[in-house]
N, C-alpha and C positions, 0 to 999 in steps of 0.2 A: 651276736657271734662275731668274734674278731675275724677276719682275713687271714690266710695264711702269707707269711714275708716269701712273696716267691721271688724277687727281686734277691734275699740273700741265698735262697737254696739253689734254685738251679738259675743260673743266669748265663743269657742265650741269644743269640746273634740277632732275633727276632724278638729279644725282650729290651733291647736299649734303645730302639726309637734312633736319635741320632745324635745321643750323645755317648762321650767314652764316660760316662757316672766319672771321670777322675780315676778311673782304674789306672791306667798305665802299667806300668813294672809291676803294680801293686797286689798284683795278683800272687802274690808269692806263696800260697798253698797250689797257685796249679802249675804245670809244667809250662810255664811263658817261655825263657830261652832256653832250650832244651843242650843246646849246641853252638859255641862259635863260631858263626858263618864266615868272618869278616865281613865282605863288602857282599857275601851271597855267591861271588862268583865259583863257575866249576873249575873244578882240579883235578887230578888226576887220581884213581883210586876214591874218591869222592862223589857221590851225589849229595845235591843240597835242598833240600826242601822246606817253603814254606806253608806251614799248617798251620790252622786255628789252632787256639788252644782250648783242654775241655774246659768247660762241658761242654763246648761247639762239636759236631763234628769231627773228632782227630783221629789222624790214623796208631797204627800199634806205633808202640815208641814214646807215643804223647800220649796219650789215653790208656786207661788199663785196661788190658785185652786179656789178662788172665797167663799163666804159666804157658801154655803148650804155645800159644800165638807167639808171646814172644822169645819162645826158643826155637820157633819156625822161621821169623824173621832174622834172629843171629843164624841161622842157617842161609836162611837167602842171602844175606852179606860175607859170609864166609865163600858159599857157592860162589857166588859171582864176584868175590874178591872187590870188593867195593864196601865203603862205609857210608851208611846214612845218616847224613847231621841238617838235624832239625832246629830253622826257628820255629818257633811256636809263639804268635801274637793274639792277645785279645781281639773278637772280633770287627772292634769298629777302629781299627788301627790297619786292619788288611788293605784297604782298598788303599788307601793313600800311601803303603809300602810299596804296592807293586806297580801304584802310578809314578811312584817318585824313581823307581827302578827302572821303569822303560823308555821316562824323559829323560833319564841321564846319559841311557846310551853306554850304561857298561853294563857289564857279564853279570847275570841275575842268577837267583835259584836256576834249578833247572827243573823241578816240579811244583806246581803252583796254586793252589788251592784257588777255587774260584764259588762267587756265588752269587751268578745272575750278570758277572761282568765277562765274559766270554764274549760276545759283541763290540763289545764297550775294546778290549784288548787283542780281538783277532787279529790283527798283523803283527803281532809277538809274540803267539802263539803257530805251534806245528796243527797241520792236519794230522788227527790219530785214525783218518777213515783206515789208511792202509795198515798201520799199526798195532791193530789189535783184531787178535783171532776172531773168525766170523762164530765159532760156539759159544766166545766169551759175550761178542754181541748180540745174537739169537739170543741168549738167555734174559736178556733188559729186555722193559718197556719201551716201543718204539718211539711212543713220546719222551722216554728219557732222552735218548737221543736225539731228537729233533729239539730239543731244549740247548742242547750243548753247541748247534750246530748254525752257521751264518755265512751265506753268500754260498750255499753249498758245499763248504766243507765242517766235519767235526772237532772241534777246538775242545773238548772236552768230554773230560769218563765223569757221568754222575756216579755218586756211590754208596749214595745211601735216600731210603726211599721216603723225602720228604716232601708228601705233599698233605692237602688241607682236607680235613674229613669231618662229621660231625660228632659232635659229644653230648653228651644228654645223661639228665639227672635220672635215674631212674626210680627213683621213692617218689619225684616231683610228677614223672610219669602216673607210675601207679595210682596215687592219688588223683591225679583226674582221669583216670580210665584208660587212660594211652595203652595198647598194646605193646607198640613199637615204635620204630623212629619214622617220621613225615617221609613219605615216598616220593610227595610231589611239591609243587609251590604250592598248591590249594591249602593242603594240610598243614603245610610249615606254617601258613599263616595263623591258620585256624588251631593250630598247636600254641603259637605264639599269645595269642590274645585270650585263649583260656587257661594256661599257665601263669599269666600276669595277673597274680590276684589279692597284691597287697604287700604280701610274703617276700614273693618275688619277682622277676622279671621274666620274661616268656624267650627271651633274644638278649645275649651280648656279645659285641665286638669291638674290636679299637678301629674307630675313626679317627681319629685326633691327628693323624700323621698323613697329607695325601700322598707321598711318594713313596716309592721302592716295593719290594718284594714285601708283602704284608701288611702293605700299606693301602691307605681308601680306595687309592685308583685300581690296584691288583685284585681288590675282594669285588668292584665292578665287574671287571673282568670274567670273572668267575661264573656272573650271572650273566653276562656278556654271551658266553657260550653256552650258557643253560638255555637261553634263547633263542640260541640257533645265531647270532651273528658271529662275525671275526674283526681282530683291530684295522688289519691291513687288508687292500685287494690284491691281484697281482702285482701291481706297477708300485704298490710299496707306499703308495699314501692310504690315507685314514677312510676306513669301511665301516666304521661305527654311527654314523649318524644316517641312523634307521631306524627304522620302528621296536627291532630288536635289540638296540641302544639303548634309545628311549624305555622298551619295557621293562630292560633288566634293571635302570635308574628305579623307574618307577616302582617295581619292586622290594626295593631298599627302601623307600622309601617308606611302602605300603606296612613292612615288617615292623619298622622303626613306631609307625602309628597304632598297629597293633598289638603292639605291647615291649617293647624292645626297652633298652635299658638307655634313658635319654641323654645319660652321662655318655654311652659310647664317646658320642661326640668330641669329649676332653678326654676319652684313651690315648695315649700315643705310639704305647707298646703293645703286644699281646698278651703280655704279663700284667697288666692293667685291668683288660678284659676277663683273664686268666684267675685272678685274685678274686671278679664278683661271683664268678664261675663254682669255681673252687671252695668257696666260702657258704656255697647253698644258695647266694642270693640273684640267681641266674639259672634258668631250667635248661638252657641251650647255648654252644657254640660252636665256629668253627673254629679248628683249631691242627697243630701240626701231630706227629706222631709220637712225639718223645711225651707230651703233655698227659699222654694217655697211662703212663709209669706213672710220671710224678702224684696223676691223680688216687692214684691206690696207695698212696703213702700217707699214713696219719699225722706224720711232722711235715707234709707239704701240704696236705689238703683235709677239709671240714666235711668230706664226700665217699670218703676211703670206701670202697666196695659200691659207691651207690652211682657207678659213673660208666655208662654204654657208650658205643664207638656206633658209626652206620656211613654210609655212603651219602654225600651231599644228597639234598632233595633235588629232583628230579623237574626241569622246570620245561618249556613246550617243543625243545629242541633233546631230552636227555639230562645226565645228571653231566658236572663236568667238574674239574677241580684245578688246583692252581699248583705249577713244581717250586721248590725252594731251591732247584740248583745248584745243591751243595756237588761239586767235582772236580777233578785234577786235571789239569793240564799241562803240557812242555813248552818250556820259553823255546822259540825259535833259534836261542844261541846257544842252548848246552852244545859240549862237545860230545857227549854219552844217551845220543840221539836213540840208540835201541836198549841201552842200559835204563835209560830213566820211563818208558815206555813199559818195562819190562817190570818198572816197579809198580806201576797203575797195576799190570795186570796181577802183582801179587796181590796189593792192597784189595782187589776186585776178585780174588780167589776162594772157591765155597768157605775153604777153612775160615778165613780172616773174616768174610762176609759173616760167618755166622758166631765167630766170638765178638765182632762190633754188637751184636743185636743182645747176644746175653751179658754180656756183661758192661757195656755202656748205655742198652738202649737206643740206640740209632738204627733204625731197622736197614736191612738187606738192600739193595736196588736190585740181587739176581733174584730170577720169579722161583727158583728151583730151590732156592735157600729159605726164601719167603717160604715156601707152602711146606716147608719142612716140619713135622709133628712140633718136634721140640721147639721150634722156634715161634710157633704159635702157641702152643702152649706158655710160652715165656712172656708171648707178648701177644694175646688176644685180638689186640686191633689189626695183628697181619694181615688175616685174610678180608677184611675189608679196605685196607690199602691195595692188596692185589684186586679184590674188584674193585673199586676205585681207579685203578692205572689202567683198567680196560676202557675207559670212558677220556675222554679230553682233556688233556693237564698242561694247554698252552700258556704260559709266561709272556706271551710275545715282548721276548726282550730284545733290543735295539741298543746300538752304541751310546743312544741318549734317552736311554729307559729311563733315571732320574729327572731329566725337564719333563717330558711325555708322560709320567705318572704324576710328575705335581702339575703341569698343567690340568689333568682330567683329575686329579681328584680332588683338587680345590673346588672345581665346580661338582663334583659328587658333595665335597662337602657344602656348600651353597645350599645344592636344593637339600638335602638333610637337616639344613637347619630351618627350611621352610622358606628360601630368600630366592628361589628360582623355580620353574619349574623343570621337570625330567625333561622334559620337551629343547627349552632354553638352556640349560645347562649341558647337554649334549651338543647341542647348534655348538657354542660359544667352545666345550672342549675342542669339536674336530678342528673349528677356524685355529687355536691355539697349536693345534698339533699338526695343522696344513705346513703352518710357518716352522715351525720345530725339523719337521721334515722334509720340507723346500731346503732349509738350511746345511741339513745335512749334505743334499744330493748335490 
């Protein structure tokens, strides 16, 4: 059975690993430069924003949000007598835009897509604590927030609710007797190694990449908290080298031996993993929200109808999962300090929230929009993302998330490939991330 090309179908901020494939400009069936920024800077009558382009993430304007949404937004710009001009960049072109924007020390966007780098740009970034109505915030996940947020203030509105859930074959189920999805570690394993039975593989994931947001070190993490430990203590160095380090390693390790798909290792995307997945030749993964659409399409996937969603397994501390921090931000120099503010809160309004989810697929962040009939109905893995968000969804993202996730996941990847043990391989990350973080402070 071929693989489905998901590499041309939906291609995603978490499926290019860390190269731009040579996209550039070249994207020209999606909305890339939407708007002449010039140099980005504000003007008067003017907000400027940077967004991904789809299928990332984007707001109305770049992505198609359907009739009513964007005659709501020409409303809002009418209302508020302001024009919204979008670039719109492929996404592994982001980060190096709005790095190259802050070094230079002129007038940037003045709303700023962010994903994971909020740490990383906090001093060019506004605090939104006081900026945004507390009904607007009551309605998020409080780990959304706490994801956005560094040195005690919040540099960022998430806005859409990506985080990592499980996916399962269900014909692969039924045939070995499975009821349901593994509840706990015990079963995930025991799931894993009678699934593995020739056919296919019991577990796949992309290791092949140790850094960043969906990268080796962040799916540690993952089990990190499943085990009851955390990366940091108070004092802000590394609280990982513990037994609950060690056993979340070792975990990975144990899955991988019980039946996991030994190529993970040479993944380097999630669309890699995504492709064995997708294709039948995998009964399990973890995976983000949107993947959960793709997989019900017969021109993206080999699985169409036969594909369940469920809340991570449950390991001796709880289930816990990991955020993608997709969210917006204000550069510290706009001059339209409560006008560009005021556009998060549109982008973040039930309306918008709930035509992103029907008609792009990028689910809600508000819980009220989430649990809304229609919008589970649309998209079925809702309500296991809302319980999902009731459980741990820390990132622990740092100014130097990038060194601090390849240093620990190169040694995650070590003992994966059998060349260290969980034990060793934890010692030697936190020594790595002692110095990473000495460095910083």
């Amino acid at each position: 059975m071929e693989s489905p090309n998901l590499m041309q179908k939906a291609i995603s901020r978490r499926s290019f690993g860390r190269g731009a494939l040579g996209l550039g400009l070249g994207l020209a069936g999606l909305p890339a430069i939407l708007s002449a920024c010039g140099n980005g800077a504000s003007t008067e009558g003017k907000l400027n924003v940077l967004a991904a382009a789809a299928p990332d993430p984007a707001p109305v304007g770049v992505a198609n949000f359907g009739t009513a949404a964007e005659e709501s937004f020409a409303k809002w710009q009418s209302d508020h007598q302001i024009e919204v001009a979008y670039e719109a960049l492929p996404w592994p072109q982001m980060h190096d835009r709005i790095a190259t924007t802050f070094a230079s020390g002129a007038d940037g966007p003045d709303v700023i897509y962010m994903s994971g780098w909020v740490p990383e740009f906090s001093g060019h970034l506004l605090d939104l604590g006081g900026l945004m109505p507390k009904e607007l915030v009551s309605d998020m996940p409080q780990s959304a927030i706490e994801t956005t947020s560094w040195q005690g203030q919040n540099k960022g509105m998430i806005f859409t609710n990506s985080v990592l859930s499980l996916y399962y074959n269900t014909e692969h189920f039924e045939k070995a007797g499975f009821k349901g999805a593994p509840a706990n570690w015990q079963q995930f394993k025991e799931y894993v190694g009678a699934l593995n039975n020739g056919d296919q593989y019991g577990f796949v994931l992309n290791f092949g990449d140790p850094a960043g947001v969906g990268g080796t070190a962040s799916y540690w993490m993952v089990f990190l908290q499943q085990a009851g430990g955390t990366m940091y203590g108070p004092d802000g160095m590394p609280a990982f080298n513990t037994p609950e380090g060690v056993d979340a390693l070792q975990f990975m390790m144990d899955l991988q031996k019980a039946g996991g798909d030994p190529a993970s290792i040479s993944y380097v995307g999630i669309n890699d993993a995504a492709s064995v997945f997708l294709s039948g030749k995998a009964s399990m993964m973890f995976n983000w929200p949107l993947t959960y659409a793709q997989a019900q399409k017969p021109d993206q996937s080999s699985i169409a109808g036969k594909v369940s969603a469920a809340v991570l397994p449950a390991g001796p501390a709880g289930t816990a999962s990991l955020d993608g921090a997709d969210s917006w931000s204000v550069a510290n120099t706009t001059k339209n300090q409560e006008l560009a503010s005021q556009l998060i809160q549109f982008y973040l309004s039930p309306e918008q929230q709930k035509a992103q989810v029907l008609e792009t697929g990028w689910l809600p962040i508000l819980n009220s929009v989430l649990a809304d009939p229609e919008v589970q109905k649309a998209a079925p893995n809702a309500q296991v993302i809302l319980e999902q968000r009731k459980s741990p969804c820390n990132s622990f993202l740092t100014p130097d998330y990038t060194q601090v996730t390849q240093a620990i996941g190169s040694e995650v990847q070590a003992a994966l490939q059998g060349n260290k043990t969980a034990a060793q391989a934890i010692k030697d990350s936190d020594q790595a991330v002692r110095a990473i973080v000495s460095a910083r402070s």
